[in-house]
N, C-alpha and C positions, 0 to 999 in steps of 0.2 A: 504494500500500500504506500503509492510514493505521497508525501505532505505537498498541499499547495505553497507559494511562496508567503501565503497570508493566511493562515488557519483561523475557524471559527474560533477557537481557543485565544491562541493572541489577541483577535481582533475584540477578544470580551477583555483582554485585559487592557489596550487601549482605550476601549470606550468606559471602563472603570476610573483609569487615570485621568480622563479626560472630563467627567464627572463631578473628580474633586476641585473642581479649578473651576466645574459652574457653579451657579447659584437657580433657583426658583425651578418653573420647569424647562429650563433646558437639564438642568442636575438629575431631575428625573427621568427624563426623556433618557437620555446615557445611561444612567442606572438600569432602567428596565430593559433597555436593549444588551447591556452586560450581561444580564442575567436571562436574557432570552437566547442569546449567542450559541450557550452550551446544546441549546435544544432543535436547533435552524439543522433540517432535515437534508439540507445539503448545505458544501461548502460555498461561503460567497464568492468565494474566486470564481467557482463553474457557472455562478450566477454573471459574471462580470465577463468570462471569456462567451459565454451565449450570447451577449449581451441584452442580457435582461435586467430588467430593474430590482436592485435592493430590495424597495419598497412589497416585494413579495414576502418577505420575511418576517417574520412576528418582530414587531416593536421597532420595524424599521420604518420612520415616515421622511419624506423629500431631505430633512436635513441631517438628520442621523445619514442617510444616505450619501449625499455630499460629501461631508467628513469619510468617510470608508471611503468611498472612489477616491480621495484625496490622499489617502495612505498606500492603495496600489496603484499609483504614478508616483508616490515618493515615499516608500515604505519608512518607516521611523523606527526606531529602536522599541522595542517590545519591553516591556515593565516584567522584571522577575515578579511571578505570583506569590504571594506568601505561603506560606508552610499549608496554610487547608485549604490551599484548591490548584495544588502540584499533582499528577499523575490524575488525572481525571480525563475518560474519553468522553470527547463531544458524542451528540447524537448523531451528525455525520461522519464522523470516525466509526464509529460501531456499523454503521447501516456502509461506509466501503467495506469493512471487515469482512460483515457478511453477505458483500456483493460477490467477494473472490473465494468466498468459499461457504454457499450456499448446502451445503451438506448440516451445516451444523443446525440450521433450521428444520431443513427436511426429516431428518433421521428421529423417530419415534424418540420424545423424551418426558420425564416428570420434572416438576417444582417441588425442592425439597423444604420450601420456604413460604408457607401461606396462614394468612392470620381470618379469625371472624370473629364478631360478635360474639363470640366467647371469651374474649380477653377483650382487646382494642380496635380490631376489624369493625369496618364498616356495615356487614355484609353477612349475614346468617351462614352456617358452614356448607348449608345445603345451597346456600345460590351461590356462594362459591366455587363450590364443586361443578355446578351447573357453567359457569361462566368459566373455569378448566378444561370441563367438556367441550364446548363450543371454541377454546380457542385450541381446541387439539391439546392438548396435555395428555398423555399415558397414565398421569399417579402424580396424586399432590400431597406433600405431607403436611398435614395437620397440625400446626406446629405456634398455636397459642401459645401465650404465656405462662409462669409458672408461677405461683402461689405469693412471692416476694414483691413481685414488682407491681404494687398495688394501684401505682398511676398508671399502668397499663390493663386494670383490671385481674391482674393473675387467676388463674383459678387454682379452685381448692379440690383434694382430695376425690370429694366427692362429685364435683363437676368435670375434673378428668375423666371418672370413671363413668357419667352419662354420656360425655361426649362418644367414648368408646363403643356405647350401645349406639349409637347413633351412626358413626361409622361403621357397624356391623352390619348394623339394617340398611343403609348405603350401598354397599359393598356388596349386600346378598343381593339386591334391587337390580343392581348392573349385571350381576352374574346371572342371573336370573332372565335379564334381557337379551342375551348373548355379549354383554358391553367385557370387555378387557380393563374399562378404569378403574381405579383402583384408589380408597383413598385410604392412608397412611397413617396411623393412630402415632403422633408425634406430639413434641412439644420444645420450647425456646426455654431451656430451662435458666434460671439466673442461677449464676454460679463466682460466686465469693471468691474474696483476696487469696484464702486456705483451699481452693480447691473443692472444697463441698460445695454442694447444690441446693438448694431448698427444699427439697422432695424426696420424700421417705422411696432409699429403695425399691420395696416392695411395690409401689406404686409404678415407678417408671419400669422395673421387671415387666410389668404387662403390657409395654409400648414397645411398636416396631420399632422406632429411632429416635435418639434423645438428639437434639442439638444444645450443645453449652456457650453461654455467651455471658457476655459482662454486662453489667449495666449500670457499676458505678463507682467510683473514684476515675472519671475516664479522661479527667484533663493532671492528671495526677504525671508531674515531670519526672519524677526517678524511674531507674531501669524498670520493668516490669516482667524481667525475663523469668523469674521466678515464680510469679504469678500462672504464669501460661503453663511452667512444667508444672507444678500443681494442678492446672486444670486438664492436661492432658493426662494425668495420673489418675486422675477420679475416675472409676470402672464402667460409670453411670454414661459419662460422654463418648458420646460415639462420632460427634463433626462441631468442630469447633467454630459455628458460627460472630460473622463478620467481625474476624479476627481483631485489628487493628483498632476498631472503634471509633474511626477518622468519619468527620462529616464535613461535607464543602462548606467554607464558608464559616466555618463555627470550631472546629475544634482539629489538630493534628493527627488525634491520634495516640495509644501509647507506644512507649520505646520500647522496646526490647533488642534481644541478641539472636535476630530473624532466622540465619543460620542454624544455632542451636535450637530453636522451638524446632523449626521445622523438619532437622534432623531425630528428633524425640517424638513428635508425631508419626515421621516416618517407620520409629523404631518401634514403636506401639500398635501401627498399626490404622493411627486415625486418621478420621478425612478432615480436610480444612476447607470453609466456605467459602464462594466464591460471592457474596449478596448483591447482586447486582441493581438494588434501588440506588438511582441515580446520584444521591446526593451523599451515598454510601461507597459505594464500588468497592467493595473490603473483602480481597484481594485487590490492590492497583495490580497492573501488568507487572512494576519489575519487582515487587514482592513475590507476588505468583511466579515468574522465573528461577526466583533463590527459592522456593519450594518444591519447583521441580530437581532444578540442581542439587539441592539436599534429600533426594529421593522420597519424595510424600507420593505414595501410590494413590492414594483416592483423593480425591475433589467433589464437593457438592456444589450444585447452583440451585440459590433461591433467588426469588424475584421479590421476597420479604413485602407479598402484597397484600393489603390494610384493607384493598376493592378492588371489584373485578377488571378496569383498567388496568390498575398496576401488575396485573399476570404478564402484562407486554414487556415489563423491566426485562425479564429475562433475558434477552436479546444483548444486553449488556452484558451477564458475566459469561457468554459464548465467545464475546470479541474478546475479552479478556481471554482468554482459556485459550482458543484461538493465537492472539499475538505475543501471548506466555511460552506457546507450544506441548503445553496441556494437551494431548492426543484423549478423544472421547471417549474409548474405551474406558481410559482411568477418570470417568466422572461418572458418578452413583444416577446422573439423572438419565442416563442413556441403556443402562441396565433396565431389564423389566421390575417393576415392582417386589416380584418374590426374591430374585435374588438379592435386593436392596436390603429386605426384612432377612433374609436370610446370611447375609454379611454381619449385621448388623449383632444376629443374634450368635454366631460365630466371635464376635470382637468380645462381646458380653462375656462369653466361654472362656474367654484368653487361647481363640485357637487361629485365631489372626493375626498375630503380631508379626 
């Protein structure tokens, strides 16, 4: 994928700097076009070598347009982005990605990352599912919150264990109809500085897949490499959901000794997420490369979607996986369903490491 000489990415961080130096609504005007940048379905340059108008572009109007055609006739020095919104694919990055290698889309796969109205989702688990179905999805995993994270609604005990009745009755319905979908009795579970998880054992024993993830001390500047081998130690985690904790625009990220986690996940056994909600990407690209270099056999991709729209994220952690060289085989969402659960409950065993 060769880069135009003016990417939508730069061209958000000019219209950022250019922003700070207006006032009223021109300052706005720039601002929203910064932040619509990221999302412009193609690059402007191919808009520019067509020669078509700018002004096709979300939050591009006649003068915001002028400014851009005046940086490719005399390109300017591009502003280093600060630390939270470094490695992020535009949406016309991701959609060349998978212009050049359309396989990743076509090939039968699951979201190991979907939320409902059982924790924070917008969206009841059954029109979820429904709206999985309709966008093609093989197997979504079910993967509300857990019991801690109470501003996300966590659920309790007993509401994991209805949902389960509920994806059973799912899951008999499809089968029943001759359907292959498949949904995944999962959860996001929060999992602490020591490695424990909020959730009793016993409890998560009767889930296909646990995802473990963080949820808080997440602007926390000291190493945190000992955090992650803890939580890759807990028996419980089976995919270490959106690793890094990095959000555009708001937060880095924690540090760690990338190399080493990824080498101790590898050595264990476990998958690391690839989240690909936009304002996530956790995996960036060259994290995901030091994961594969460090030998991590599995990968999962969730689309970490809240409604049925955001099932389209997905698309995101493919170009990732993709420009990492993440080969699909070694991603969980390309395996059929049984064998995901059946990995899963092998890793459980200690017979996967």
């Amino acid at each position: 994928m060769s880069e135009p000489a003016l990417a939508n990415d730069a061209i958000s961080e000019l219209l950022l700097a250019g922003a700070s130096l207006e006032e009223g609504h021109r300052r706005r005007a720039l601002d929203r076009a910064a932040k619509a940048a990221w999302t412009w379905e193609e690059e402007a340059a191919s808009l520019v070598s067509a020669d078509r108008s700018l002004t096709e572009l979300r939050a591009v109007g006649p003068w915001v347009e002028e400014l851009i055609l005046g940086w490719f006739v005399d390109p300017p020095a591009v502003p280093e982005p600060d630390e939270t919104r470094r490695g992020f694919l535009t949406t016309a990055q991701v959609h060349a990605v998978l212009l050049d290698a359309p396989a990743w889309l076509a090939a039968p796969h699951g979201d190991l990352q979907v939320h409902s109205t059982d924790s924070d989702g917008a969206l009841p688990l059954e029109q979820m599912a429904d709206a999985a179905v309709k966008v093609g999805r093989a197997f979504i995993g079910c993967t509300d919150h857990s019991t801690s994270l109470k501003i996300a609604h966590g659920m309790t005990r007993d509401e994991i264990e209805a949902q389960a009745r509920r994806i059973e009755a799912r899951n008999d319905a499809e089968a029943a109809a001759g359907s292959s979908f498949r949904l995944l009795r999962s959860i996001e579970m929060d999992v602490f500085s020591d490695g424990s998880g909020d959730m009793d054992p016993e409890v998560l024993a009767e889930l296909d897949v646990v995802l473990g993830a963080f949820h808080s001390k997440l602007r926390d500047p000291n190493d945190a490499t000992d955090r992650y081998l803890a939580a890759l130690a807990n028996p419980d985690v089976h995919i270490l959901a959106h690793p890094t904790t990095r959000m555009f625009g708001r937060r880095r990220g924690l540090i760690a000794d990338w190399p080493r986690v990824f080498a101790e996940a590898a050595r264990l056994g476990k998958a690391i997420e690839l989240d690909a909600t936009p304002r996530r990407q956790d995996l960036s690209v060259d994290l995901a490369r030091i994961a594969v270099a460090e030998g991590v056999h599995w990968f999962s991709m969730g689309s970490d979607a809240h409604d049925a729209a955001e099932l389209g994220h997905l698309p995101i952690a493919m170009a990732t996986a993709a420009l990492a060289g993440v080969p699909p085989e070694r991603i969980l969402n390309y395996r059929p369903a049984g064998e995901v659960v059946a990995w899963a409950a092998a890793l459980r065993a200690g017979e996967a490491a």
